[in-house]
KEFI-28597 format. One line per 3 residues: their letters; for each residue x, y negated, z negated of N, C-alpha, C. Coordinates in pm, whole numbers. Layout:
N
a	X/Y/Z/X/Y/Z/X/Y/Z; ...
***
This chain:
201
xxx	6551/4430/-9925/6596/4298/-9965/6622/4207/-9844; 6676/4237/-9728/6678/4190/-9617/6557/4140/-9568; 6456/4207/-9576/6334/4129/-9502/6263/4060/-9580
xxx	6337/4060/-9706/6221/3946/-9824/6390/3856/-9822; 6480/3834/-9760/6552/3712/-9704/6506/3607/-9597; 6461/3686/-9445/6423/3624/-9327/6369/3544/-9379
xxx	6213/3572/-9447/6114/3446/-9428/6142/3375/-9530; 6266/3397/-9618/6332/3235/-9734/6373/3185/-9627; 6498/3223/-9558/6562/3195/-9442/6498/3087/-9349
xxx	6345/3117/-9317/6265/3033/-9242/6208/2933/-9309; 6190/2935/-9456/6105/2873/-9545/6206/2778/-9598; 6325/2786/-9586/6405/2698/-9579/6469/2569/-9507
xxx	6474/2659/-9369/6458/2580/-9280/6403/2519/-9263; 6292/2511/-9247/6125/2452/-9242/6159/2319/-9334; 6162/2359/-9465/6191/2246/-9580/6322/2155/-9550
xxx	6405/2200/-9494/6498/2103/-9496/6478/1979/-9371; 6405/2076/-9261/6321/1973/-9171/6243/1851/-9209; 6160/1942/-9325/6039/1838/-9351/6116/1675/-9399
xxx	6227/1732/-9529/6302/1684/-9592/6369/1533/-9513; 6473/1614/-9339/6486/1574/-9320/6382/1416/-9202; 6298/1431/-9193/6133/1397/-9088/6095/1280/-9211
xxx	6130/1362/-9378/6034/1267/-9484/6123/1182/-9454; 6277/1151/-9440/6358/1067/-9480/6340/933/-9363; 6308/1016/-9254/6331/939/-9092/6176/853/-9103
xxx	6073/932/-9184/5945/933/-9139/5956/781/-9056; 5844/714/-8942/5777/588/-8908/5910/480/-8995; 6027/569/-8918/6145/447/-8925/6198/436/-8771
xxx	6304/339/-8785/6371/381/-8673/6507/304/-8679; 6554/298/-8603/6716/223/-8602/6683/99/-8581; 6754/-20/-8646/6733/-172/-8693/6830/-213/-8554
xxx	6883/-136/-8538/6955/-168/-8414/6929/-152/-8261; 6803/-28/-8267/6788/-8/-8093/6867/92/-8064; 6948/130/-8156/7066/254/-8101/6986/390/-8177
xxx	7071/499/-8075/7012/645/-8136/7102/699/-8064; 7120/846/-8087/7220/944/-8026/7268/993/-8114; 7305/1145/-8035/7384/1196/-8121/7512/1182/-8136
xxx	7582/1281/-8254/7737/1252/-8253/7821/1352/-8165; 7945/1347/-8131/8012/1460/-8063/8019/1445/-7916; 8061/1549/-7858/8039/1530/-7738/7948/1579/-7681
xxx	7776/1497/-7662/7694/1522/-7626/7637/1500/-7448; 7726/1377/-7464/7671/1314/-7311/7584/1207/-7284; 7525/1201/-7403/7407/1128/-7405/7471/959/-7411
xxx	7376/883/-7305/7387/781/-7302/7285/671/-7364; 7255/620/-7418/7218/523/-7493/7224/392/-7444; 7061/321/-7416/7105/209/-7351/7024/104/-7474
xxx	7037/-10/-7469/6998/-90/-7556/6881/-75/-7613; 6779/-29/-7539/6673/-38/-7577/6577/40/-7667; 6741/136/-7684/6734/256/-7814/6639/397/-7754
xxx	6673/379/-7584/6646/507/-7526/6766/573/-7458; 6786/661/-7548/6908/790/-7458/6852/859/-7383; 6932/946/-7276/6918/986/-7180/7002/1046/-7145
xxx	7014/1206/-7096/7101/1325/-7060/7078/1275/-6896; 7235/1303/-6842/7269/1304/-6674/7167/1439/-6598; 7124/1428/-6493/7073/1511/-6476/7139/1642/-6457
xxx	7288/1696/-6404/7305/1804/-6443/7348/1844/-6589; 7321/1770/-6696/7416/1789/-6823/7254/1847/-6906; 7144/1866/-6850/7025/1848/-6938/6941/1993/-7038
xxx	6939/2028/-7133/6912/2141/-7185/6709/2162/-7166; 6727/2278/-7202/6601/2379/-7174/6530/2300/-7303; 6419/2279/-7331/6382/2294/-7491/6364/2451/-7528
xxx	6324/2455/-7619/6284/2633/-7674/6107/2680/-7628; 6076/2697/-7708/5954/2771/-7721/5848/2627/-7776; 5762/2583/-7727/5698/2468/-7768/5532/2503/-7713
xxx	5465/2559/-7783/5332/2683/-7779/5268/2694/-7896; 5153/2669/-7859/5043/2716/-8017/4920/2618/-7955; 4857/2591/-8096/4725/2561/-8121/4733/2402/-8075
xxx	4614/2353/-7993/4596/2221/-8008/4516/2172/-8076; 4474/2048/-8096/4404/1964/-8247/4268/2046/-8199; 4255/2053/-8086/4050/2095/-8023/4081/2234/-8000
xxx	4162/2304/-8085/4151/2438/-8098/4195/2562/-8008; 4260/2496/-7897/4312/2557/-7727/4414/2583/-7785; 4486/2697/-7698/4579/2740/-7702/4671/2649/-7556
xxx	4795/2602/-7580/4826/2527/-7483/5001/2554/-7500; 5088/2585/-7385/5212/2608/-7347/5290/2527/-7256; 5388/2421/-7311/5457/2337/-7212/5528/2361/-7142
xxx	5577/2477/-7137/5650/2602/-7022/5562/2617/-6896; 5412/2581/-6944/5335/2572/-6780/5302/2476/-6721; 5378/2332/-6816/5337/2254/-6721/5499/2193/-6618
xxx	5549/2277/-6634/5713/2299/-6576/5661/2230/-6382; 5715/2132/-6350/5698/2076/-6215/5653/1972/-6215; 5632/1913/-6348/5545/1781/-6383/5661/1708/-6464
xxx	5640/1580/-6496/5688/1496/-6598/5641/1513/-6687; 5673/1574/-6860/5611/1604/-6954/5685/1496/-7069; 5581/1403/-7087/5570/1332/-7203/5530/1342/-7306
xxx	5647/1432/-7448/5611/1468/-7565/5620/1378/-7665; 5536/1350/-7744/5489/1237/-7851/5512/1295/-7991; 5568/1267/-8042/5597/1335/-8195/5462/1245/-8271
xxx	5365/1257/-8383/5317/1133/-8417/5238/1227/-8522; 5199/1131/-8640/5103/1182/-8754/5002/1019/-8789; 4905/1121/-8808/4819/1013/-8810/4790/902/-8946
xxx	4896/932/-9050/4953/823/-9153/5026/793/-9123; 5107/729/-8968/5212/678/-8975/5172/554/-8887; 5219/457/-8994/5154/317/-8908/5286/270/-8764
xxx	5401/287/-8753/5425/276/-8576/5342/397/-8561; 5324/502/-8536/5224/598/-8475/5107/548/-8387; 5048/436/-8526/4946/331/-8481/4952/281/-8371
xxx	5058/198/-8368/5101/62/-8313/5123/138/-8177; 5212/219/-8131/5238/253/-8034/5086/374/-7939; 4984/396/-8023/4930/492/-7987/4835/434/-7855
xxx	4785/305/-7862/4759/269/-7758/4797/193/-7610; 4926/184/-7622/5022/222/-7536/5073/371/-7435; 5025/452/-7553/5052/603/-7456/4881/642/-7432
xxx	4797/603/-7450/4666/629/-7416/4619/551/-7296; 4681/421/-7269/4646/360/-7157/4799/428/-7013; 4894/447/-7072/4978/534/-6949/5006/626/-6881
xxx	4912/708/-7014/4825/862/-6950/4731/820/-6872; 4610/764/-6904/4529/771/-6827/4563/710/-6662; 4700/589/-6660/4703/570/-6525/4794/628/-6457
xxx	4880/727/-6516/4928/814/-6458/4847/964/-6464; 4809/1011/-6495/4715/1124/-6477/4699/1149/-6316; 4708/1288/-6292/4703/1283/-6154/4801/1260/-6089
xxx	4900/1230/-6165/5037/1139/-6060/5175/1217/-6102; 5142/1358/-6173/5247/1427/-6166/5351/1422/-6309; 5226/1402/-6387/5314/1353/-6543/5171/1400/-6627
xxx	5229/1499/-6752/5110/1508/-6882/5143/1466/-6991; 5077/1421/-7058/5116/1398/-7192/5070/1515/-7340; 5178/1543/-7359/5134/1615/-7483/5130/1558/-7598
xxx	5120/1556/-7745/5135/1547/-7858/5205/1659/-7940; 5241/1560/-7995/5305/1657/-8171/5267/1633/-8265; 5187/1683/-8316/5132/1643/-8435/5175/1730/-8559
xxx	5230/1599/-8640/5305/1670/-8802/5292/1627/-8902; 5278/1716/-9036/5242/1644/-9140/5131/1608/-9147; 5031/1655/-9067/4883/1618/-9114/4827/1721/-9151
xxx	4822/1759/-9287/4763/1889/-9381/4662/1961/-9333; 4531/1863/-9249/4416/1933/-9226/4454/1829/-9030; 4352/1872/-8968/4292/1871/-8825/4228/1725/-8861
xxx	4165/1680/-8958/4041/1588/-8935/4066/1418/-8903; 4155/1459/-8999/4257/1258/-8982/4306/1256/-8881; 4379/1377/-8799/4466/1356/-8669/4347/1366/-8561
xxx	4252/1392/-8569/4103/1424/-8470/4070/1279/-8441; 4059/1215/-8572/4006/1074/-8601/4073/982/-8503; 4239/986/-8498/4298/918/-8466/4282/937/-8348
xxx	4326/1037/-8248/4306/1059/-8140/4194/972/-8084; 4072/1000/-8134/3941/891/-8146/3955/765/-8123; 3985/726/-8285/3988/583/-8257/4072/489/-8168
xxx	4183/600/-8075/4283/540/-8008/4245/610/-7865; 4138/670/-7865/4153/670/-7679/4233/724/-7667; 4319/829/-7734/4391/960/-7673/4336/1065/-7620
xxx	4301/1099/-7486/4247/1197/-7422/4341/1300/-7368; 4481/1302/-7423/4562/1407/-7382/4591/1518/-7497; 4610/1667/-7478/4637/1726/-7622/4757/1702/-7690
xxx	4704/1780/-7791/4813/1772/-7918/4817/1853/-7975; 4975/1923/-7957/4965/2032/-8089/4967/2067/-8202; 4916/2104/-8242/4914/2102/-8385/5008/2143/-8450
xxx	5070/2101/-8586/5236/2135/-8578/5229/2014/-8699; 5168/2114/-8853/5185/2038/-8965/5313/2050/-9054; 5376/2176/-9028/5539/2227/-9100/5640/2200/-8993
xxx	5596/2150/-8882/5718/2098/-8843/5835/2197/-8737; 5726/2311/-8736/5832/2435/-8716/5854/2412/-8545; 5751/2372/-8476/5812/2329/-8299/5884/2232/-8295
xxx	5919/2168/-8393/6038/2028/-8365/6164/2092/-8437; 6164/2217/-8520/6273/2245/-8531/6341/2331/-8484; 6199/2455/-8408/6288/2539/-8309/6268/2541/-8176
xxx	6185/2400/-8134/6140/2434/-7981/6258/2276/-7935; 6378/2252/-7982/6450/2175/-7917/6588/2212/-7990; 6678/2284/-7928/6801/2315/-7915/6865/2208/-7997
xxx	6967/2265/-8069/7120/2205/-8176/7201/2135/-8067; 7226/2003/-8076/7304/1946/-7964/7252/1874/-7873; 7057/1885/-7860/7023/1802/-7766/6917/1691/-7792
xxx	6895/1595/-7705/6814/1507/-7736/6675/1564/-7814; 6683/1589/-7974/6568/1612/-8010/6524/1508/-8110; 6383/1503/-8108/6302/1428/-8182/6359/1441/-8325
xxx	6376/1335/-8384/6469/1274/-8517/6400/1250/-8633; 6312/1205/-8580/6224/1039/-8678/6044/1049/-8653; 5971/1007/-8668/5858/982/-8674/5796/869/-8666
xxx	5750/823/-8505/5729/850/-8393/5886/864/-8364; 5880/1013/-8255/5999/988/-8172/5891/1038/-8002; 5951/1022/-7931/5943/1052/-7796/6061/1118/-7733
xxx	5972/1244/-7631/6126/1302/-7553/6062/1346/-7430; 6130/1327/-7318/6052/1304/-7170/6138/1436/-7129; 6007/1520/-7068/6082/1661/-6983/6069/1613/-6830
xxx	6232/1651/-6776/6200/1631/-6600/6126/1770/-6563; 6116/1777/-6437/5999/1841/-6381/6069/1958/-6384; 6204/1986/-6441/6241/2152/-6422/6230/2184/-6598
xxx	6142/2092/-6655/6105/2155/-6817/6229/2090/-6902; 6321/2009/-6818/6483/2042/-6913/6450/1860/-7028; 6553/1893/-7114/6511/1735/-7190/6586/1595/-7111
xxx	6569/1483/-7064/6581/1425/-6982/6602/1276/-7053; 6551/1234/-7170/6529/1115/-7218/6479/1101/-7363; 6465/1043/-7447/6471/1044/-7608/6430/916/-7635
xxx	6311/894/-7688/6335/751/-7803/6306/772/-7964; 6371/735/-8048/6327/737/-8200/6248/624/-8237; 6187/528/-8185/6118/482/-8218/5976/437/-8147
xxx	5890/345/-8248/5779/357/-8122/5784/246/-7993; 5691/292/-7919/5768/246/-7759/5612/142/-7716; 5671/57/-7628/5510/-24/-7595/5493/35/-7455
xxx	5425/11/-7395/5396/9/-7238/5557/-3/-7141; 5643/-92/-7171/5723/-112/-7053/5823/21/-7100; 5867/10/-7239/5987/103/-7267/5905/281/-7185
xxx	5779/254/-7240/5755/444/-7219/5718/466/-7072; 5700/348/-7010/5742/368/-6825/5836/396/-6787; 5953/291/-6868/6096/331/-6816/6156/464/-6832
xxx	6109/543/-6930/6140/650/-6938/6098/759/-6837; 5984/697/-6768/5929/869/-6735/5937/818/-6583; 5928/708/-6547/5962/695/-6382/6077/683/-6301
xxx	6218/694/-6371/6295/732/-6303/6286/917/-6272; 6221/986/-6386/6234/1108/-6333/6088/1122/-6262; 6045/1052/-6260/5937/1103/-6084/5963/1086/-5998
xxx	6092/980/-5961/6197/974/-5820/6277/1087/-5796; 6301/1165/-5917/6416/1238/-5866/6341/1403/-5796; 6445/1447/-5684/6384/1513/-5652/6418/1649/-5694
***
């Protein structure tokens, strides 16, 4: 009876994620504000990007699997870099709006000590999220991640994790979470995020 609990246990979880992702889906705060509650640390500046101090900053979890082109890909190896994770599904119109914004800041940062990954959720099959990638000049991967299960166990209870749909969350170069936005970001906001941590040493 115990081991026909675990995977309700997980199958639960999972659902209350989705549940909670359906509610957030391609919203965001009317205000620019985000954060959590408690005593987190997190600072919040107008522009509805929080941000952990650099010694206050958590690990994410396990964030590994399949990408949309079928690779196996692990953000644990790209640990020494600036890692720019993109939450995004390809029915979500900010998803849209913001997607060519992170396709033109990859490509001019590339090489410069920053990757961009994807999250890709809620897209049932590979083919619509393939498309998009496409039609938007995204040349960085994406993992694939239709139940949602790396946004609910590859970022720690308590820390800047992805909320909403589009969210964004910037890893400094020791892998740790560093910066957060819940909504979608243009060109200046998703610079500001990732170039103060290429100064730091």
């Amino acid at each position: 009876m115990s081991l026909d609990r675990a995977p309700r246990r997980t199958l639960l979880a999972v659902g209350v994620l989705s549940a909670a992702l359906a509610l957030s889906a391609c919203g965001g705060d009317s205000n620019g504000k985000s954060g959590g509650g408690g005593n987190t640390n997190f600072v919040t500046n107008t522009g509805g990007i929080s941000t952990a101090p650099q010694g206050k900053r958590a690990a994410t979890g396990e964030l590994a699997g399949e990408t949309l082109d079928g690779k196996q890909l692990d953000v644990a190896d790209l640990k020494g870099k600036v890692v720019v994770l993109n939450v995004w599904g390809s029915w979500c119109s900010p998803c849209r709006a913001e997607a060519p914004h992170f396709a033109k800041v990859a490509k001019d940062l590339k090489g410069k000590g920053v990757e961009f990954v994807g999250l890709n959720t809620r897209d049932p099959n590979k083919q619509p999220a393939i498309a998009f990638e496409e039609d938007y000049g995204v040349e960085y991967p994406s993992l694939y991640d239709p139940q949602g299960r790396l946004i609910l166990f590859g970022f720690p209870k308590g820390t800047l994790s992805p909320q909403s749909i589009p969210s964004t969350v910037v890893l400094d170069k020791e892998g740790r979470i560093a910066a957060r936005s819940l909504m979608a970001l243009n060109e200046e906001k998703l610079r500001s995020m990732i170039e103060p941590l290429l100064k730091e040493k």
